[in-house]
N, C-alpha and C positions, 0 to 999 in steps of 0.2 A: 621767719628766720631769714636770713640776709643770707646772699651768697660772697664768696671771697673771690674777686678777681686777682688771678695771675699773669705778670708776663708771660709772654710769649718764652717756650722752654724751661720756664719755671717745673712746673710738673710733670715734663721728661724725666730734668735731670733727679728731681727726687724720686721719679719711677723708677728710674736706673739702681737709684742707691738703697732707695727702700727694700728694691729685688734682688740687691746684693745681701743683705743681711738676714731674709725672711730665706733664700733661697741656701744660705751657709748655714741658718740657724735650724732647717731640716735636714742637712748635714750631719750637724754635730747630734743633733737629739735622736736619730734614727741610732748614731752607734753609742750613745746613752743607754739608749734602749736595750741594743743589743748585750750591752755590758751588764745592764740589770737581769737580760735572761738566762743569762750563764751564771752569776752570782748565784739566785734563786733555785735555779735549778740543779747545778753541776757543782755548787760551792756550799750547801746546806743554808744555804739565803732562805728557805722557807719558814726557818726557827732561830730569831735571832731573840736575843736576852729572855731565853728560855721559853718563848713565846711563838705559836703559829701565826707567819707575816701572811696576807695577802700581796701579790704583787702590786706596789706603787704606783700611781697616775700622775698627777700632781706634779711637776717640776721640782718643787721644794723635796714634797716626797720619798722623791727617787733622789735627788740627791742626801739627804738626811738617811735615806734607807741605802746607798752604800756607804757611807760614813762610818754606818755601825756595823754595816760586816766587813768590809775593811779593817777594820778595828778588831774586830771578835774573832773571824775566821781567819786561825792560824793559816792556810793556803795564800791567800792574799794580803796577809801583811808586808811582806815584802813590795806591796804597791802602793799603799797607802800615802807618800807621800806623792807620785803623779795624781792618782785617787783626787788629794789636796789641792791639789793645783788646780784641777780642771773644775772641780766643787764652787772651790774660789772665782774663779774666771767666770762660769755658769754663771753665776749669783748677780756678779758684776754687771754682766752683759743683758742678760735677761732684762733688768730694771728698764734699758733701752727699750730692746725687742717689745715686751709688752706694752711700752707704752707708747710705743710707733705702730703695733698690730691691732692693739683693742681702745687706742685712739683717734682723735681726729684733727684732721688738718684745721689749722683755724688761723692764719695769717701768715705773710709772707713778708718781710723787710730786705728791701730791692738793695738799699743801702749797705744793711749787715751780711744780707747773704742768706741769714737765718730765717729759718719755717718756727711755727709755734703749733703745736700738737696740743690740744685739750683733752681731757679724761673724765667722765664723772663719774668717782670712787663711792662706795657703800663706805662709811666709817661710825666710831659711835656703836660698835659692838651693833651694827647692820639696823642702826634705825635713823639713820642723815646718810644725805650727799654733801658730799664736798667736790666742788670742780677744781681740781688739777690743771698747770701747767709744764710744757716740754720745751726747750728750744734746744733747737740742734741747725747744724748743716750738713751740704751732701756729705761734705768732707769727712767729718766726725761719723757718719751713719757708713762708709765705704770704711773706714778704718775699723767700726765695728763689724763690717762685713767679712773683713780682715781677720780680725779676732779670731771669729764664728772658725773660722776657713781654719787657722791655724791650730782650734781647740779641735775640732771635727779630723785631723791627723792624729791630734796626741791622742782623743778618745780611743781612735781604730788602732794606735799601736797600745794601750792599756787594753783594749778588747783579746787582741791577740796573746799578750801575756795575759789575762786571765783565763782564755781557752787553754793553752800552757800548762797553767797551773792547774786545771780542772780535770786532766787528761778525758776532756771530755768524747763529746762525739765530732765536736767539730773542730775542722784541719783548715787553716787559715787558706791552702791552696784550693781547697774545696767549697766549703761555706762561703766565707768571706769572701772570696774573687767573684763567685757565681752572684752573692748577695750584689756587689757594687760592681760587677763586671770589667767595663771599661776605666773606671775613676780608678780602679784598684792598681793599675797602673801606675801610677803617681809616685805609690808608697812602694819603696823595695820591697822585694821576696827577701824573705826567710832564709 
């Protein structure tokens, strides 16, 4: 296997940027998360279309599984359309992230700027590989970092309105600040 030589700063600057998006995309999925706990547990998220859910793993998952208690549970309908938004956004951004996290670098054009990122995907209903290609730059990968940053806000303010709406056990002053401490700063009180 041949290695790829890069300029000098070449691999800084996508260090920079890769760690902008990996570093906002455990951002946003921590209060994902968070929003999937309260759902399940404080919004009757355990039984949705008459059915005992286990909690979600999977990206997709969890998003498809608050879709439908948004939808089902009168408590949170009223949110369903930020819900949308960040679902969308998710789905969007995601296609990136994994294919900058569970790919690999494979060329650098000094000229365009652009990195090439390969993939070798299971397809064929999991009996062939097919090799995948990515091209992107810092730029577009900091903008997605961007994103990350600005969905990982609206998540934590739809977290709060579903705590809200759950009159659960947890008080945004309490939970939430303690959970993110310092960062919680950012986002106005209540």
């Amino acid at each position: 296997m041949d290695t790829v030589a890069f300029p000098e700063g070449v691999i800084e600057d996508l260090d920079a940027a890769v760690g902008h998006l990996v570093i906002n995309w455990g951002l946003f999925e921590a209060r994902l998360n968070m929003i999937v706990n309260l759902v399940y547990h404080y919004h009757g998220g355990n039984i949705l279309k008459g059915k005992k859910q286990i909690i979600p793993v999977p990206l997709e998952k969890r998003l498809k599984y608050l879709h439908q208690a948004f939808k089902e549970k009168v408590s949170l309908r009223p949110l369903i359309e930020q819900e949308r938004e960040i679902r969308s956004k998710a789905r969007e951004v995601a296609k990136t992230r994994d294919f900058i996290v569970h790919g690999h670098l494979m060329d650098y054009d000094a000229a365009s700027r652009v990195y090439t990122f390969g993939r070798l995907d299971v397809v064929e209903k999991a009996t062939a590989h097919a090799h995948n290609f990515f091209k992107t730059d810092v730029g577009q990968l900091h903008l997605y970092g961007d994103v990350l940053n600005a969905m990982a806000f609206r998540a934590a303010d739809l977290f709060l309105k579903v705590d809200a709406a759950s009159m659960g056990p947890y008080k945004p002053d309490n939970f939430f600040r303690r959970v993110w401490g310092k960062l919680i700063a950012l986002i106005p009180s209540c």
